[in-house]
Structure formats: structure tokens, C-alpha cells
KOLSE-64264 format. One record per residue (C-alpha): residue number from 1; residue in one letter; x, z, y. Coordinates in nm, 4 decimals. Each point is the difference from the previous one (the first is absolute). Layout:
<r><n>NUM</n><res>A</res><X>X</X><Z>Z</Z><Y>Y</Y></r>
...
This chain:
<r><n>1</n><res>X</res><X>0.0000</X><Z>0.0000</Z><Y>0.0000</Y></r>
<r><n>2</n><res>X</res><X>0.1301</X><Z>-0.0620</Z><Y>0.3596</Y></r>
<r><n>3</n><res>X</res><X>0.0645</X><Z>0.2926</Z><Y>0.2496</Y></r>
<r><n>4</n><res>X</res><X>-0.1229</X><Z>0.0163</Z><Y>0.3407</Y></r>
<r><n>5</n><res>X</res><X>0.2210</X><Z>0.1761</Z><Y>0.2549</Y></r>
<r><n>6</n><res>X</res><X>-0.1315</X><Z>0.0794</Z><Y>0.3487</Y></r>
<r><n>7</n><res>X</res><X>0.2339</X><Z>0.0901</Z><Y>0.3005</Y></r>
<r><n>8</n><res>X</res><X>-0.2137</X><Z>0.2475</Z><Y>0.1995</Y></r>
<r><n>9</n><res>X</res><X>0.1155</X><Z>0.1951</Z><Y>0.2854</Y></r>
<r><n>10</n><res>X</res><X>-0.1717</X><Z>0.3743</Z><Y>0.1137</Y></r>
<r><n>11</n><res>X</res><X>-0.2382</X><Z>-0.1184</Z><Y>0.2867</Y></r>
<r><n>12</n><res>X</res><X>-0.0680</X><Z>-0.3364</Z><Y>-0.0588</Y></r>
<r><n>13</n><res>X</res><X>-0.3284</X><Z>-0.1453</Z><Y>0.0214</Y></r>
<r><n>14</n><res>X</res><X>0.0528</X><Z>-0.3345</Z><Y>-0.1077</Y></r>
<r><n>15</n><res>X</res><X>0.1719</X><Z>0.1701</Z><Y>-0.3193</Y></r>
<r><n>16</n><res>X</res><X>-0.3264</X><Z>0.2053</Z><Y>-0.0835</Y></r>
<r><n>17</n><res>X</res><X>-0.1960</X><Z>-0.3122</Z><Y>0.0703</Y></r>
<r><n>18</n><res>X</res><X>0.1750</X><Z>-0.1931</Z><Y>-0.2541</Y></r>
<r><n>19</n><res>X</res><X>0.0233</X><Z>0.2622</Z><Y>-0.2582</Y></r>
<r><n>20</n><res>X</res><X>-0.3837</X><Z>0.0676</Z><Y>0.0138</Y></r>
<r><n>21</n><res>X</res><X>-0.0388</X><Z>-0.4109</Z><Y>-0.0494</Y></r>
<r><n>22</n><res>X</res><X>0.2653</X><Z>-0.0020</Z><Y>-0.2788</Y></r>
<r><n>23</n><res>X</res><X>-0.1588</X><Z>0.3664</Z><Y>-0.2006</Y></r>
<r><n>24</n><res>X</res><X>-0.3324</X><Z>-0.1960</Z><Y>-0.1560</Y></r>
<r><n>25</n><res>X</res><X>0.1898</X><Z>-0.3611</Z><Y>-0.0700</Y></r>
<r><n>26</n><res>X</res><X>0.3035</X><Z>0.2330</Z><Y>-0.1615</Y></r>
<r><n>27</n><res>X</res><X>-0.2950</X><Z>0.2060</Z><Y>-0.1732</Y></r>
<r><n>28</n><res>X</res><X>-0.1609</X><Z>-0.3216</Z><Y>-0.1278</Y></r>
<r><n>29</n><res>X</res><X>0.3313</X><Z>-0.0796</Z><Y>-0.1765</Y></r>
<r><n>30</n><res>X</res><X>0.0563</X><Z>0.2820</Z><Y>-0.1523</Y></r>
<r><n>31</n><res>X</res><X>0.3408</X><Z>0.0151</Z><Y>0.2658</Y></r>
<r><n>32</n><res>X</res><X>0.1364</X><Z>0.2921</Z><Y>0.1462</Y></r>
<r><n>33</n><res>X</res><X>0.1739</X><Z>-0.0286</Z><Y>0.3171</Y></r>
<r><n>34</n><res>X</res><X>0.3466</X><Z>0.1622</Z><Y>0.1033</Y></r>
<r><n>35</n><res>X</res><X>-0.0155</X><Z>0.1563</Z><Y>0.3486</Y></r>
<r><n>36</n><res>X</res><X>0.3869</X><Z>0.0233</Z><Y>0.1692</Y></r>
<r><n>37</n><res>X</res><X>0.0317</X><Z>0.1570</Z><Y>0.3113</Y></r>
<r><n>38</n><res>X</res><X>0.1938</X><Z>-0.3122</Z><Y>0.2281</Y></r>
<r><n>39</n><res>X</res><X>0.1832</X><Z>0.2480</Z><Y>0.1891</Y></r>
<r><n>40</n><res>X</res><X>0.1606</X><Z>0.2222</Z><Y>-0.3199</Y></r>
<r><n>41</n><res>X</res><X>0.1686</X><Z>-0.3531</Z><Y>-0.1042</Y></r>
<r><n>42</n><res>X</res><X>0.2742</X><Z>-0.0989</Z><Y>0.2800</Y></r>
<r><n>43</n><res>X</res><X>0.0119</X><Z>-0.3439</Z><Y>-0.2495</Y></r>
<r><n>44</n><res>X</res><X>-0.3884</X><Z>-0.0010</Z><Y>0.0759</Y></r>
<r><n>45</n><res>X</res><X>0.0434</X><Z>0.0488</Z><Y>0.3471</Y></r>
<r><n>46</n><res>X</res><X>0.2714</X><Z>-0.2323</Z><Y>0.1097</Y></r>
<r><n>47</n><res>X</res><X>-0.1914</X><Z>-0.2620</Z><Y>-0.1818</Y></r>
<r><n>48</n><res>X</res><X>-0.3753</X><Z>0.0631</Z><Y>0.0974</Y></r>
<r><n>49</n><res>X</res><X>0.0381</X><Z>0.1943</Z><Y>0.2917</Y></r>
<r><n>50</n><res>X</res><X>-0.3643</X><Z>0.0135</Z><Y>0.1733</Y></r>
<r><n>51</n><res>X</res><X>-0.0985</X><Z>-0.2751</Z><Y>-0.2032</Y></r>
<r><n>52</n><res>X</res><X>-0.2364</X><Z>0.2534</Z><Y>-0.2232</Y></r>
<r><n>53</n><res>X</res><X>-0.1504</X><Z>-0.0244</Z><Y>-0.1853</Y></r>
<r><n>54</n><res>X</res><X>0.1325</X><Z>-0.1740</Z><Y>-0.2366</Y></r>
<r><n>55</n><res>X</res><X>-0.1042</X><Z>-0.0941</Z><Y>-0.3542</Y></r>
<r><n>56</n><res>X</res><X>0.2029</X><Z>-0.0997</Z><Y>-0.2930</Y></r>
<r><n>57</n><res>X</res><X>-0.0900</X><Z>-0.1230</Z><Y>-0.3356</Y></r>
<r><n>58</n><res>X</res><X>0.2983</X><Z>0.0818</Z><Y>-0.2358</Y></r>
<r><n>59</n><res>X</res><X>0.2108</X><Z>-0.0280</Z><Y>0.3050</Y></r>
<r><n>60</n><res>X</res><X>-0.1092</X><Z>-0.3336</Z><Y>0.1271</Y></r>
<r><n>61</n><res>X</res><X>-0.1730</X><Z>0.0688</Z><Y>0.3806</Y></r>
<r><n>62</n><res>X</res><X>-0.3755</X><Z>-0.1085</Z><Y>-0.0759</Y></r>
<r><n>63</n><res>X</res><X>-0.1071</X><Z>0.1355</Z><Y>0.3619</Y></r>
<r><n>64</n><res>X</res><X>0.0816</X><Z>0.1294</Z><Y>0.2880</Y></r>
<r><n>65</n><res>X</res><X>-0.1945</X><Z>0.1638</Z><Y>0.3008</Y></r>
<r><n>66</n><res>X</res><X>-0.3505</X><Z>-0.1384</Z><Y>-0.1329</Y></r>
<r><n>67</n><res>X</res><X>-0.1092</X><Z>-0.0389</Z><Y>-0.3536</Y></r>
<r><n>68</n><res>X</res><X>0.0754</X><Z>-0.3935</Z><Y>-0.1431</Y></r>
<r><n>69</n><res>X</res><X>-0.2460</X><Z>0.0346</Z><Y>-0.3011</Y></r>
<r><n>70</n><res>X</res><X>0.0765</X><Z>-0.3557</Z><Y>-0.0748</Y></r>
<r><n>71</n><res>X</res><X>0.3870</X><Z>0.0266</Z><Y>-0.0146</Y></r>
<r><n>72</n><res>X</res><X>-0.0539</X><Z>0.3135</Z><Y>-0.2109</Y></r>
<r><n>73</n><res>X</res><X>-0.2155</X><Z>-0.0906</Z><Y>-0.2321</Y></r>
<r><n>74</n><res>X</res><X>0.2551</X><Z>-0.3504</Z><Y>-0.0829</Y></r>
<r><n>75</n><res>X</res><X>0.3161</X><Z>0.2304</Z><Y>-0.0369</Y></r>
<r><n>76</n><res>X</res><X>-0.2383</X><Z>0.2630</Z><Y>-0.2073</Y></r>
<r><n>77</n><res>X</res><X>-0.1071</X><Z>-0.2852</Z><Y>-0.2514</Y></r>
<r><n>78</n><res>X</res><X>0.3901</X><Z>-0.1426</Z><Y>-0.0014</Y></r>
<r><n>79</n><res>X</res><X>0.1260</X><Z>0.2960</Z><Y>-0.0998</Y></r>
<r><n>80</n><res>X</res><X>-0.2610</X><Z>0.2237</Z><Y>-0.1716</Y></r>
């Protein structure tokens, strides 16, 4: 099965936004979904900086700032 990863940061509303989107199509899969905190990882930062969130599908960005339901669900089905 493929793992989601989502780059959050404390405070962020566009974070919680996409996590409440991503919770019922993750749920409807049977996927659970990693939360990292982008500011813990100074990797994570330098690379997304206030790009969050950001949304990985067995490391592969699938999203960033907004949900793409379409790119996700094309890198879910090429790798699940």
C-alpha cells in the first residue's frame, strides 16, 4: 500500500483545510496518513519552506497548498 505524508505546520489554516479534505478520501482507502511537523525537519524546511502544506505519496509531492485530487488519485493507482 502507498503512504501518504503531510507537511503541516502549528497554525496553519490551509494545512487543517487540506487534512480535513484528505481524512474521508484516506478513510475510503483504507490509508492512513503520516503527519510531520515542517518545522522539526530543517531538510523539510529548506525545501518547502511556507509552501505547506504539502502532500506526498510514497515521497513523490502529489499536492501542495490546495488538494489536487486528480494528481493524487494517478500517483495512488501507479503505485498502490
Amino acid at each position: 500500500m502507498s503512504r501518504l505524508a503531510l507537511y503541516t505546520r502549528e497554525g496553519c489554516g490551509l494545512c487543517e483545510e487540506m487534512l480535513a479534505e484528505l481524512r474521508p478520501w484516506a478513510a475510503a482507502r483504507g490509508a492512513s496518513i503520516e503527519l510531520l511537523d515542517v518545522d522539526a525537519d530543517p531538510d523539510a524546511r529548506r525545501r518547502y519552506g511556507y509552501r505547506v502544506p504539502v502532500l506526498l505519496v510514497d515521497g513523490e509531492p502529489a499536492s501542495h497548498g490546495h488538494l489536487e485530487l486528480d494528481l493524487l488519485e494517478r500517483l495512488w493507482s501507479a503505485t498502490g
